[in-house]
N, CA, C and O atoms as a GROMACS GRO file, in nm:
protein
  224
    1UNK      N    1  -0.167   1.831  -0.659
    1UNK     CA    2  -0.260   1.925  -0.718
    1UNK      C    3  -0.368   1.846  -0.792
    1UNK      O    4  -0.346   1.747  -0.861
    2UNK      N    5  -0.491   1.905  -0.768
    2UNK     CA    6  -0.592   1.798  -0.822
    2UNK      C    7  -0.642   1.907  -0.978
    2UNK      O    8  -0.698   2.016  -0.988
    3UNK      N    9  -0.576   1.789  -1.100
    3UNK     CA   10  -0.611   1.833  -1.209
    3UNK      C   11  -0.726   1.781  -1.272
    3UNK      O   12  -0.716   1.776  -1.395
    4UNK      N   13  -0.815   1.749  -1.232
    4UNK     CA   14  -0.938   1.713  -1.274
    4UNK      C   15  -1.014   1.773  -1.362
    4UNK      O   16  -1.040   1.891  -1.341
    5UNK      N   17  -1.050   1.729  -1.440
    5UNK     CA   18  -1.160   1.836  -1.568
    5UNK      C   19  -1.113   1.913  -1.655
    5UNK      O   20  -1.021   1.985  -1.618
    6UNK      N   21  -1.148   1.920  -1.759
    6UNK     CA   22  -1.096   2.048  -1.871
    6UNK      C   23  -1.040   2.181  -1.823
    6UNK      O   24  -0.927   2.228  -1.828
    7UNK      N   25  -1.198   2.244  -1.756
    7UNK     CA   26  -1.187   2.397  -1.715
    7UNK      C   27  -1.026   2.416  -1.590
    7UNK      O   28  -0.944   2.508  -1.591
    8UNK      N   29  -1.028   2.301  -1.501
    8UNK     CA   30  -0.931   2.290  -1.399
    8UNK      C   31  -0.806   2.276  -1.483
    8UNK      O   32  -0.721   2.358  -1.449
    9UNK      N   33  -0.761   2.177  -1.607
    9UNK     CA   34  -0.669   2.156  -1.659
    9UNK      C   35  -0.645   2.289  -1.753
    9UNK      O   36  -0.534   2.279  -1.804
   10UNK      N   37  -0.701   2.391  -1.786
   10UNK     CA   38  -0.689   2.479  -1.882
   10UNK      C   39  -0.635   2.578  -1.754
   10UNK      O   40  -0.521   2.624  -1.757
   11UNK      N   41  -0.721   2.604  -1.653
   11UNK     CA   42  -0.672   2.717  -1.565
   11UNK      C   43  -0.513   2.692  -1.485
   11UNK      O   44  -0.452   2.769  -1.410
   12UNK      N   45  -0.475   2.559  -1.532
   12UNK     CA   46  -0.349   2.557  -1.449
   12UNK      C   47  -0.242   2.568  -1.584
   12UNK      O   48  -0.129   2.616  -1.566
   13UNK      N   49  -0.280   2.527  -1.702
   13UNK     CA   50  -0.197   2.573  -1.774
   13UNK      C   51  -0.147   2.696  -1.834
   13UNK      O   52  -0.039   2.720  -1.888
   14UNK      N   53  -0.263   2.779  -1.808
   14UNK     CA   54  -0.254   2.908  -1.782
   14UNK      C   55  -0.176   2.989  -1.709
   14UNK      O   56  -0.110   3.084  -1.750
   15UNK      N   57  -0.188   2.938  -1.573
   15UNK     CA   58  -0.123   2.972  -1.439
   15UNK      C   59   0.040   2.946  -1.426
   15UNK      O   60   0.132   3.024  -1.400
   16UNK      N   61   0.039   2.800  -1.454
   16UNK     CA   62   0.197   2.748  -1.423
   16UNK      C   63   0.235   2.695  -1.599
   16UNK      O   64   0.162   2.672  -1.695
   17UNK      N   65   0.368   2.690  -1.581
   17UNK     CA   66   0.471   2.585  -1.656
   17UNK      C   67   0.514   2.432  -1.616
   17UNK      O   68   0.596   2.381  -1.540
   18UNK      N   69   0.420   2.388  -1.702
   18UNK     CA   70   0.380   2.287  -1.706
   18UNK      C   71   0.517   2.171  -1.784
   18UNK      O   72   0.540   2.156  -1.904
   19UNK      N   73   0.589   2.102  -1.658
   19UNK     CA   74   0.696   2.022  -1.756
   19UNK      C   75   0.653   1.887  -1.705
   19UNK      O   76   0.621   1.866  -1.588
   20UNK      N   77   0.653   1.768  -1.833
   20UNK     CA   78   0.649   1.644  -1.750
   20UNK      C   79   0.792   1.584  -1.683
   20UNK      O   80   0.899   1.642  -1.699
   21UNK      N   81   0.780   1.487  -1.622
   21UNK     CA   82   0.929   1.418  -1.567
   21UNK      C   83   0.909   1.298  -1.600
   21UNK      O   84   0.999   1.240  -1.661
   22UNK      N   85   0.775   1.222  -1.566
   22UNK     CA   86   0.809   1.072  -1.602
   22UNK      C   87   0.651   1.026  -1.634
   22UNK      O   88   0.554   1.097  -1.608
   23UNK      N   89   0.645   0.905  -1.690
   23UNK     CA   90   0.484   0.813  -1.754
   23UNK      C   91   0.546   0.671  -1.645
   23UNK      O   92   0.661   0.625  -1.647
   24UNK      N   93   0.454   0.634  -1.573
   24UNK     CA   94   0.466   0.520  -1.546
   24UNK      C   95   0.421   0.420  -1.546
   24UNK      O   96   0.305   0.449  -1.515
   25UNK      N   97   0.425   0.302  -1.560
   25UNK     CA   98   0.321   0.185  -1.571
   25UNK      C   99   0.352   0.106  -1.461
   25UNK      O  100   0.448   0.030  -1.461
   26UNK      N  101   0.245   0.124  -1.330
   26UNK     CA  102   0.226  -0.010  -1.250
   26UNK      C  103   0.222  -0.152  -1.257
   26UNK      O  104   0.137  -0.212  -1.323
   27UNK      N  105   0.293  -0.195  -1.204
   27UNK     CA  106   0.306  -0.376  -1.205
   27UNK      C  107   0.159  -0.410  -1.140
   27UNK      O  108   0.096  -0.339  -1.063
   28UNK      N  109   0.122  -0.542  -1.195
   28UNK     CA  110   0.004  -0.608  -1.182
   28UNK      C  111   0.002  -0.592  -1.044
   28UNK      O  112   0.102  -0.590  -0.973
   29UNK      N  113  -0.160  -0.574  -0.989
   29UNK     CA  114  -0.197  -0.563  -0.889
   29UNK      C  115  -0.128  -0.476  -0.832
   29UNK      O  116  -0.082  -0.526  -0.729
   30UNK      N  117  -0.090  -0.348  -0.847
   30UNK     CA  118  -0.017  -0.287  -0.776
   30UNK      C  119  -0.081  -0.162  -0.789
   30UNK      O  120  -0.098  -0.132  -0.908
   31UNK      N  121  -0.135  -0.052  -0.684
   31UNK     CA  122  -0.244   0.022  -0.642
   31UNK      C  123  -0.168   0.187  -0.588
   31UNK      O  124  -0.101   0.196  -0.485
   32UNK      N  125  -0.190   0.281  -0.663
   32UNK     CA  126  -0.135   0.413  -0.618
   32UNK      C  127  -0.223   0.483  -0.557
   32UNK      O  128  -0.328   0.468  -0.620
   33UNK      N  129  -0.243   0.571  -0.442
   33UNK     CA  130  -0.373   0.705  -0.433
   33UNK      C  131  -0.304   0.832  -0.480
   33UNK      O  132  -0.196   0.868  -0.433
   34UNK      N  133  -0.365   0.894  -0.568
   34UNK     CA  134  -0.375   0.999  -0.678
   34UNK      C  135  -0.382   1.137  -0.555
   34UNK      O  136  -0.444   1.130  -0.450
   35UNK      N  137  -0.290   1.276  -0.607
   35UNK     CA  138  -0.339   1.381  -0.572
   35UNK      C  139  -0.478   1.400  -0.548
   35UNK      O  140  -0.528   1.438  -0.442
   36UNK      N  141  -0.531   1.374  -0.644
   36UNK     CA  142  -0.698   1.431  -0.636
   36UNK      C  143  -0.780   1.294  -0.554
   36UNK      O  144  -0.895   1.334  -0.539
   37UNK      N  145  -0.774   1.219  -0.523
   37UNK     CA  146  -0.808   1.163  -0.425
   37UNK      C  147  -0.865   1.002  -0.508
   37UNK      O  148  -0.952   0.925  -0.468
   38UNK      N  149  -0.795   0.995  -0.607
   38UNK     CA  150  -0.845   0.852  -0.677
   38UNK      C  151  -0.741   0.707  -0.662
   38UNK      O  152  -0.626   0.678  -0.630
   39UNK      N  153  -0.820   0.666  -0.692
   39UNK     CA  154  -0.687   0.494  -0.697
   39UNK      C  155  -0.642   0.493  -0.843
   39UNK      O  156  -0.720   0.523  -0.934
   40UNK      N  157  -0.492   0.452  -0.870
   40UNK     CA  158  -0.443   0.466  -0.978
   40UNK      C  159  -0.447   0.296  -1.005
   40UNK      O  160  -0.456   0.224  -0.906
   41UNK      N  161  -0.440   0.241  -1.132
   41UNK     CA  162  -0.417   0.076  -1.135
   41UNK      C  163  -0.356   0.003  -1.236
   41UNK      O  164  -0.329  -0.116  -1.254
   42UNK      N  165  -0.331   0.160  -1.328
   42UNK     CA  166  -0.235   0.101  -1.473
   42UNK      C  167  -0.130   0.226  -1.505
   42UNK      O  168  -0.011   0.192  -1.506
   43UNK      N  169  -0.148   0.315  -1.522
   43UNK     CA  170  -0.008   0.438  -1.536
   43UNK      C  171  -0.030   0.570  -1.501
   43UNK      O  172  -0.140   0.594  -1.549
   44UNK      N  173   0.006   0.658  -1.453
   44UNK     CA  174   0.024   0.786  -1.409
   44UNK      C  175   0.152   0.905  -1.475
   44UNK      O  176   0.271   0.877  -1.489
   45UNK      N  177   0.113   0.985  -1.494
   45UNK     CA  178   0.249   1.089  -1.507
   45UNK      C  179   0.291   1.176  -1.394
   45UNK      O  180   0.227   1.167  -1.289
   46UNK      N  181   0.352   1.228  -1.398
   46UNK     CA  182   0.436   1.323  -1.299
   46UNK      C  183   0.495   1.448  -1.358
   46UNK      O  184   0.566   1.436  -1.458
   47UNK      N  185   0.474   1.565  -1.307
   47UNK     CA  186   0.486   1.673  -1.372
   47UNK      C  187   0.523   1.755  -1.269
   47UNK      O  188   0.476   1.711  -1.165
   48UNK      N  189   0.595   1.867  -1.251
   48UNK     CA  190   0.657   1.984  -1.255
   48UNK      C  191   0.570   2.106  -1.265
   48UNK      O  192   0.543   2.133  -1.382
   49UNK      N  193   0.507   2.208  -1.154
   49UNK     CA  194   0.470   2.327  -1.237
   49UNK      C  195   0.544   2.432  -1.152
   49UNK      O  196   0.610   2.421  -1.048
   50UNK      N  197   0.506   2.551  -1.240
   50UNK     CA  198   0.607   2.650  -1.139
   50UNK      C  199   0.524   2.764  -1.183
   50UNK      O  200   0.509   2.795  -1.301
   51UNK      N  201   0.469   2.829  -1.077
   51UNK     CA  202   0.396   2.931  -1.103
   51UNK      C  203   0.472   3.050  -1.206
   51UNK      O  204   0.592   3.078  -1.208
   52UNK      N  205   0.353   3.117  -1.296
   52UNK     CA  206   0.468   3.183  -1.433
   52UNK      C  207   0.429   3.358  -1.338
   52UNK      O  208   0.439   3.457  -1.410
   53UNK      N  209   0.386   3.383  -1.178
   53UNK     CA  210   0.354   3.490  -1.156
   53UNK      C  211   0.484   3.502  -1.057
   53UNK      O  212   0.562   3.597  -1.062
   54UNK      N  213   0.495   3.412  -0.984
   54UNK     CA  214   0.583   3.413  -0.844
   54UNK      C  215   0.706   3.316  -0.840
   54UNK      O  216   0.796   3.316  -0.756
   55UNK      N  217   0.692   3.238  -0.942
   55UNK     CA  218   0.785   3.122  -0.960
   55UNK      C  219   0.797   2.991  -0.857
   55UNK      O  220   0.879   2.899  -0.850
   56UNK      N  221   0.667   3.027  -0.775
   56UNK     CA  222   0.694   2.877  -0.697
   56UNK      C  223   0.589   2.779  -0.751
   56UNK      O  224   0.587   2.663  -0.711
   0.00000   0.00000   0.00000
């Protein structure tokens, strides 16, 4: 899910239940591609949502 921007990050917290699972920190030189379509190069989180209308 691409959480990009305030207005995008407010409308999903709205929407879903929002839990984290984990913070991670990449080992040197070591390169992730992001939901939203970016390169990751130092830490990322991981999260959980579950729609609060339909539950998926």
């Amino acid at each position: 899910m691409n959480c990009r921007g305030n207005e995008t990050r407010k409308r999903i917290i709205t929407e879903y239940i929002v839990e984290p699972k984990a913070h991670l920190k990449l080992l040197a030189n070591q390169r992730k591609n992001s939901d939203a379509k970016a390169i990751i190069e130092d830490e990322y989180y991981i999260f959980t949502a579950v729609g609060k209308r339909d539950g998926k």
